[in-house]
N, C-alpha and C positions, 0 to 999 in steps of 0.2 A: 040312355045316358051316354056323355061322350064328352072326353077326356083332352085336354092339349099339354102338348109339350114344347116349350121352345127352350133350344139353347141358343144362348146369345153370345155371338161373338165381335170383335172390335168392327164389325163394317157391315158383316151381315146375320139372319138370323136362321135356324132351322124350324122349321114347324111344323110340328105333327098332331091331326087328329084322331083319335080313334074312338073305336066303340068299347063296351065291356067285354066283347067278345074280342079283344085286337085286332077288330078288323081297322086297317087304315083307309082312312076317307080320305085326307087331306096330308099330302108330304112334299113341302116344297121348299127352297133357300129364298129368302128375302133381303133387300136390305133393309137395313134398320131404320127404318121410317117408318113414324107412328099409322097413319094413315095407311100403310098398304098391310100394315099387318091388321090392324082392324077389319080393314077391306077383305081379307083374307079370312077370319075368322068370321065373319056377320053371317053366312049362310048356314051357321052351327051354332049362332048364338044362345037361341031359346033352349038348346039342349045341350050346354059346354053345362059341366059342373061343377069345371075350373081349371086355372090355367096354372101348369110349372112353370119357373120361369127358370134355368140354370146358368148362371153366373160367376164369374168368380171379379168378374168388375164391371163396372159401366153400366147395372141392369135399372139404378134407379128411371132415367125416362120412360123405359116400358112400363115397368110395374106400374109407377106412378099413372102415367098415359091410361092403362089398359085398365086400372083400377075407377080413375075417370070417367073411363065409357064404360063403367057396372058391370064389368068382368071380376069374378073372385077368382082374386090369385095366392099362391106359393109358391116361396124360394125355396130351391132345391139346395143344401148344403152339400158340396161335391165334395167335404172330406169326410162325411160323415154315410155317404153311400158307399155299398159294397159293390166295388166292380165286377164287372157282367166275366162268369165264369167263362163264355161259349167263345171268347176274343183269342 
């Protein structure tokens, strides 16, 4: 099973894939264009079991986009997450 996470910001994106064991498969910046983050994700498609998407504006094209190409996604509320103690 394996896990993505992108934060999205105004021009480019972050992406990460992982396993259930946190191992990271895939960790790269993008820009935010719909096609190369697809392109990016398809080699982990049959076994994503869903995509974060973190936001605090601008994320409707992806969701929408990546929802499109039959990816199951979730918004991450960032004021409702507890900040990483280890920072």
């Amino acid at each position: 099973m394996l896990f993505c996470g992108i934060d999205l910001h105004s021009n480019n994106s972050f992406v990460v894939v992982s396993d259930d064991n946190d191992k990271v498969l895939f960790s790269k910046r993008l820009p935010n264009n719909l096609m190369e983050v697809c392109a990016a994700l398809s080699p982990y498609r049959q076994e994503l079991c869903g995509i974060v998407v973190e936001s605090t504006y601008n994320w409707y094209w992806l969701v929408d986009g990546l929802i499109e190409a039959g990816y199951t996604l979730h918004l991450a509320n960032i004021t409702a997450i507890k900040q990483y103690d280890g920072l």
